[in-house]
Every structure is written in C-alpha cells, then in structure tokens.
C-alpha positions in Angstrom: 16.5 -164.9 85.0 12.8 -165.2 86.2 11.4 -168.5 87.0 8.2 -167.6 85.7 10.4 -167.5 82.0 12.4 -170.5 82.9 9.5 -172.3 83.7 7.6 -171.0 80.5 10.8 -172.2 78.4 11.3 -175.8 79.7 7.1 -176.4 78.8 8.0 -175.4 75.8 10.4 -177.3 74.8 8.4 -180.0 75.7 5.5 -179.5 73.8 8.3 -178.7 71.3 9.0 -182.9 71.7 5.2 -183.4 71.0 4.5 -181.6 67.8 5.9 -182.0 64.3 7.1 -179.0 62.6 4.1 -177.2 60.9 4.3 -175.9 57.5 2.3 -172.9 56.4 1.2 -173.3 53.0 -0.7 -169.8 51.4 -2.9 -170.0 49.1 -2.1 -166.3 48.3 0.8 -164.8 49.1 0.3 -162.3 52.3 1.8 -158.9 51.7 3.8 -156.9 54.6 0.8 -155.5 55.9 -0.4 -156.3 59.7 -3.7 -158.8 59.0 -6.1 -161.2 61.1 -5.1 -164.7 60.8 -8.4 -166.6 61.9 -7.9 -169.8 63.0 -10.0 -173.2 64.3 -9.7 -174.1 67.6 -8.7 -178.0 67.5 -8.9 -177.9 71.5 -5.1 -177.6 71.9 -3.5 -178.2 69.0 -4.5 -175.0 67.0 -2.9 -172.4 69.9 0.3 -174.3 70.2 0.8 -175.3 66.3 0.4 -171.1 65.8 2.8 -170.4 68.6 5.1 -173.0 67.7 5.4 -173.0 64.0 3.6 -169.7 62.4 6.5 -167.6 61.3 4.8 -164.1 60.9 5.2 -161.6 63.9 1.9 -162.0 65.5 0.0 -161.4 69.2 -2.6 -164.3 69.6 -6.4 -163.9 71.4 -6.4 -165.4 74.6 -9.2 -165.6 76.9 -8.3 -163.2 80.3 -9.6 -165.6 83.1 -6.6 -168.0 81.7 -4.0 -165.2 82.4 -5.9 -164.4 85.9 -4.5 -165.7 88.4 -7.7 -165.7 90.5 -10.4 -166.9 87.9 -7.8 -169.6 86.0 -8.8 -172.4 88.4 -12.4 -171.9 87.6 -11.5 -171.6 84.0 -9.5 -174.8 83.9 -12.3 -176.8 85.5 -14.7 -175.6 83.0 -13.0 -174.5 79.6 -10.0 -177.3 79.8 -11.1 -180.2 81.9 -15.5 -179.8 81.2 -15.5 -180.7 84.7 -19.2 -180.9 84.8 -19.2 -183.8 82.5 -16.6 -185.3 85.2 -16.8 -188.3 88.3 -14.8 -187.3 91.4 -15.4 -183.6 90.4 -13.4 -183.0 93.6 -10.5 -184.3 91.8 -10.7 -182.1 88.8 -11.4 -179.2 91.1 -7.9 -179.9 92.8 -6.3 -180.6 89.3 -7.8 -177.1 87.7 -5.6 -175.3 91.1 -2.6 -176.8 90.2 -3.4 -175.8 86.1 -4.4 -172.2 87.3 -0.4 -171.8 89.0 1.0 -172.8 85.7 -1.5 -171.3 82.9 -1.1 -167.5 83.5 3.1 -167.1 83.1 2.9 -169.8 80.0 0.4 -167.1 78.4 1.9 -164.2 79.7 5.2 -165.2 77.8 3.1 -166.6 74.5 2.5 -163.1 73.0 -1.2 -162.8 74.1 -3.7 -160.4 74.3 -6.5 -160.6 76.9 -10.0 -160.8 75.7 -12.5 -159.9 78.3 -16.2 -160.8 78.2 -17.9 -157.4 80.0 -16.7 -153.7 79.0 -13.4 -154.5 79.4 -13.5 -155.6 75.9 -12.3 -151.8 75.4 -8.8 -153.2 76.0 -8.5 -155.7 74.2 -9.7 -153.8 71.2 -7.1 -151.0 72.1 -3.9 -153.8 72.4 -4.9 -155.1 69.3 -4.9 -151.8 67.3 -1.5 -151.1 69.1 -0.3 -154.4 67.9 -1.1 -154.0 64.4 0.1 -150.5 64.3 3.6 -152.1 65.7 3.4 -154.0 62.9 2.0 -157.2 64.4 -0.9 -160.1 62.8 -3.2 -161.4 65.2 -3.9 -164.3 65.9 -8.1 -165.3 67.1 -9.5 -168.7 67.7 -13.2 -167.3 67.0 -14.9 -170.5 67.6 -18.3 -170.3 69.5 -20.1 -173.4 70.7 -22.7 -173.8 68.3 -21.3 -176.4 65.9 -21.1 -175.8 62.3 -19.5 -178.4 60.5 -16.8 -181.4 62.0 -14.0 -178.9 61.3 -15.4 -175.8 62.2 -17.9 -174.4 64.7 -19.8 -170.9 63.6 -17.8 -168.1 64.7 -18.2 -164.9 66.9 -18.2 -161.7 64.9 -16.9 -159.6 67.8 -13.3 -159.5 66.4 -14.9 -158.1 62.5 -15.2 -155.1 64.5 -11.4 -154.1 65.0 -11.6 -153.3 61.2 -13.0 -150.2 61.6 -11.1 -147.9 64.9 -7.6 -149.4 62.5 -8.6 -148.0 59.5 -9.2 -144.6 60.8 -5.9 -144.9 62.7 -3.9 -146.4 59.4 -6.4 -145.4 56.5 -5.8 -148.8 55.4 -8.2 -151.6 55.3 -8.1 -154.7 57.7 -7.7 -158.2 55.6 -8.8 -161.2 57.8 -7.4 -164.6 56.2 -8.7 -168.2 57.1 -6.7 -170.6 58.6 -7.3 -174.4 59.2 -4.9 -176.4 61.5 -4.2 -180.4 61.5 -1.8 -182.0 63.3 -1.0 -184.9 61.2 -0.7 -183.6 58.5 1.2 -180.9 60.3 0.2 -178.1 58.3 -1.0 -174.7 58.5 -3.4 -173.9 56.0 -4.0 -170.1 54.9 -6.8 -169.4 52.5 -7.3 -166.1 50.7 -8.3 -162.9 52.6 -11.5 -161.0 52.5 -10.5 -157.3 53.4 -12.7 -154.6 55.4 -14.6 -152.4 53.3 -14.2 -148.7 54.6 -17.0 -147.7 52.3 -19.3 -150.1 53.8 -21.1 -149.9 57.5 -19.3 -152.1 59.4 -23.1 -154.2 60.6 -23.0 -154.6 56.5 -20.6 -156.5 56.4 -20.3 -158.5 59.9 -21.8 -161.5 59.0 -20.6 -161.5 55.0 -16.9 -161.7 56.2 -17.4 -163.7 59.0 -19.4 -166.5 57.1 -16.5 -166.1 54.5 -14.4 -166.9 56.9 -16.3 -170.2 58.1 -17.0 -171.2 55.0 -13.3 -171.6 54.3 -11.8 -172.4 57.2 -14.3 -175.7 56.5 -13.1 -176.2 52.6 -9.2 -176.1 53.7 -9.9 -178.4 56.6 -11.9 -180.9 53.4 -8.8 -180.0 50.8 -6.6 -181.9 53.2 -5.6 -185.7 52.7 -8.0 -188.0 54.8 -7.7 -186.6 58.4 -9.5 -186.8 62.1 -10.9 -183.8 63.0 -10.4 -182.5 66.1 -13.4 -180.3 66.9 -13.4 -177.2 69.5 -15.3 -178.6 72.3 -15.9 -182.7 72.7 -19.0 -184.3 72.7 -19.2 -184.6 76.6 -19.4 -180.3 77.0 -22.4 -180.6 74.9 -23.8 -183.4 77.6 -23.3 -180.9 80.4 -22.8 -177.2 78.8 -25.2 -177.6 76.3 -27.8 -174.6 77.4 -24.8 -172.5 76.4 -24.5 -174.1 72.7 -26.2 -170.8 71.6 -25.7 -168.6 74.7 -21.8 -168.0 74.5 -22.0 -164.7 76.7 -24.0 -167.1 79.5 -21.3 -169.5 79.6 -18.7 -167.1 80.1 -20.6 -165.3 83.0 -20.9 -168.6 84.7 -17.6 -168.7 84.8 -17.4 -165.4 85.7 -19.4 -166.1 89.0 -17.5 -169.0 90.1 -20.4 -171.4 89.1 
C-alpha cells in the first residue's frame, strides 16, 4: 500500500473526528441522471462536508495549482493562509511548503477534477463530460470574490457551459441543483434544479441559471434555524486582495506568476 493513500486515509479519519455526520435533505427528489450539484464554499467546511457525507457518486472541482506539486506552496500562501494579510510572512511562507507536500495526494485521492485558469480549461471540460458519461455528479464550489450576500458570493458562470458539449454527447439536458452547506446544523441542503435548455443559445441562458442558482443557494442558507455563516473568503482577503474582488482571472494569474 502507497503512503501517499495511507497518508490520505489517516487525514481523513481525522477530519472524520471533526465533523458531524451531514444529512442531505432534497427538496426534490434527484432522479438517476448524472447532474451539477453547486455548492457554497464555507472556506473548508463545504469541500470536506461533500466529501465526507454526500452519498451520490460524484467528482468534485478542485482548483489545479492545489494538486501541483510545484504551484501548491504558492497557492497555500495565498488561497488558504491570505498571506498577504499576514505578520512574519516568512512564517507563512515556510508553513504554505509544508501544506503544498501534503495537499496534492489528499486531492489526488478525493475524486477531483483539475480546473485550470488559461486554455487548459479544455481538460477540465473534457474529465467532466467523461465523468458524467460514467455516470458521475459533479461537484463545483463556483464562488467568485465579489460578495453577494453573507451566505453566498456571486458566482462564475464558466461551469454553465458544460451543459452544452454533454447534451450533444448524451442528447440529454444538464440539471444544475443548488446546494447550501452548514456545519452546525450539519446539513446538506439541495434545492430544486434548473435544467439546460438545448433549444436555447447557451449565452441565453448563462446568467438566468447561474443567478437561479445564487439566488437559492442564499434562501436555503436563510430557511435554516439561526446559524453563523461562514463566508468564502474572510474579511482580511478583502484588506489585501481586494483589487481582485472583481478581477477573478487577475488573482489567479498572480498566483500563476509566483507573486
């Protein structure tokens, strides 16, 4: 057995120690057709709660510089620590090495797909298809900086446009379902799904099913009994990485270049 899977089997049953069991709770019914689950963020807690505790066969979104070995360090300093909103950035620096050893085989085990952030995307968009076509969900945390609501930022449409290359592989329309995570009330919450329209141009109907999605992701998170949001990025990113509130591509490519 592979230390890398060892390794990726004792953090998890660690975080296992840390997390209630979730329940999912539909509000329709999926049927046995691959779909998008679309999901908030909630820093952590959203990827592990979905790993952990959503029962549907499913490949989750994950962002590629976490799974490379080379680019995770600067990723971790950045995208997990916000190390420019840091003291003793030296330290944080040394901390995001010693996160970019472990990230990588934890993902590579976690069912992910790489997303890329250049022309590469052509991959990700051609594991996903193959993914659903095996019968898979997916699984996207869509959030973009620019802050929406205290449950949900607005989202990046990039992932609407998977509907499309799957329905002329399948002939079957893509449904994309909200989903709203909380930790103490340990609870997965799926709204009802808005579906692809094959009639429609796809740029038609970007933004309707995207904002649908938004829209609802925020009225589960408010259904729930009395809770403390946990938004996508802290206050303290937008003190340091705020010229990239509306520039999501920008704060990518810094990260990119080893800014």
């Amino acid at each position: 057995m592979k230390l890398s899977y060892i390794y990726y089997k004792t953090i998890r049953g660690i975080i296992r120690l840390c997390y209630p069991h979730a329940k999912t709770v539909y509000e329709e019914q999926p049927d046995n057709e691959p779909a998008v689950f679309v999901s908030n963020h909630s820093a952590i807690r959203g990827p592990i709660m979905m790993t952990l505790d959503f029962k549907r066969k499913h490949q989750t979104w994950a962002v590629s510089y976490a799974l490379d070995s080379k680019k995770a360090a600067n990723y971790a300093f950045h995208d997990v620590f916000f190390g420019n909103s840091r003291r003793c950035k030296w330290f944080w620096h040394m901390l995001s090495h010693v996160v970019a050893k472990g990230l990588p085989p934890l993902l590579n085990y976690s069912d992910t797909i790489p997303v890329y952030h250049d022309k590469s995307i052509i991959k990700t968009f051609k594991q996903s298809i193959k993914a659903l076509t095996d019968g898979n969900d997916l699984v996207i945390f869509a959030e973009s900086p620019k802050r929406f609501s205290e449950y949900i930022n607005e989202l990046q449409p990039g992932f609407i446009d998977i509907a499309r290359p799957y329905y002329r592989k399948t002939g079957k329309a893509l449904k994309f379902y909200p989903v709203y995570l909380e930790k103490k009330n340990a609870v997965i919450s799926v709204g009802k799904p808005i579906a692809y329209d094959p009639e429609r141009s796809l740029d038609e109907q970007r933004d309707a099913i995207t904002n649908y999605l938004r829209d609802n992701i925020d009225r589960l998170a408010r259904k729930l009994p009395k809770h403390e949001p946990v938004p996508f990025l802290p206050e303290r990113w937008y003190g340091s990485y705020g010229m990239y509130e509306n520039d999501t591509l920008g704060y990518w490519m810094m990260i990119e270049n080893g800014e």
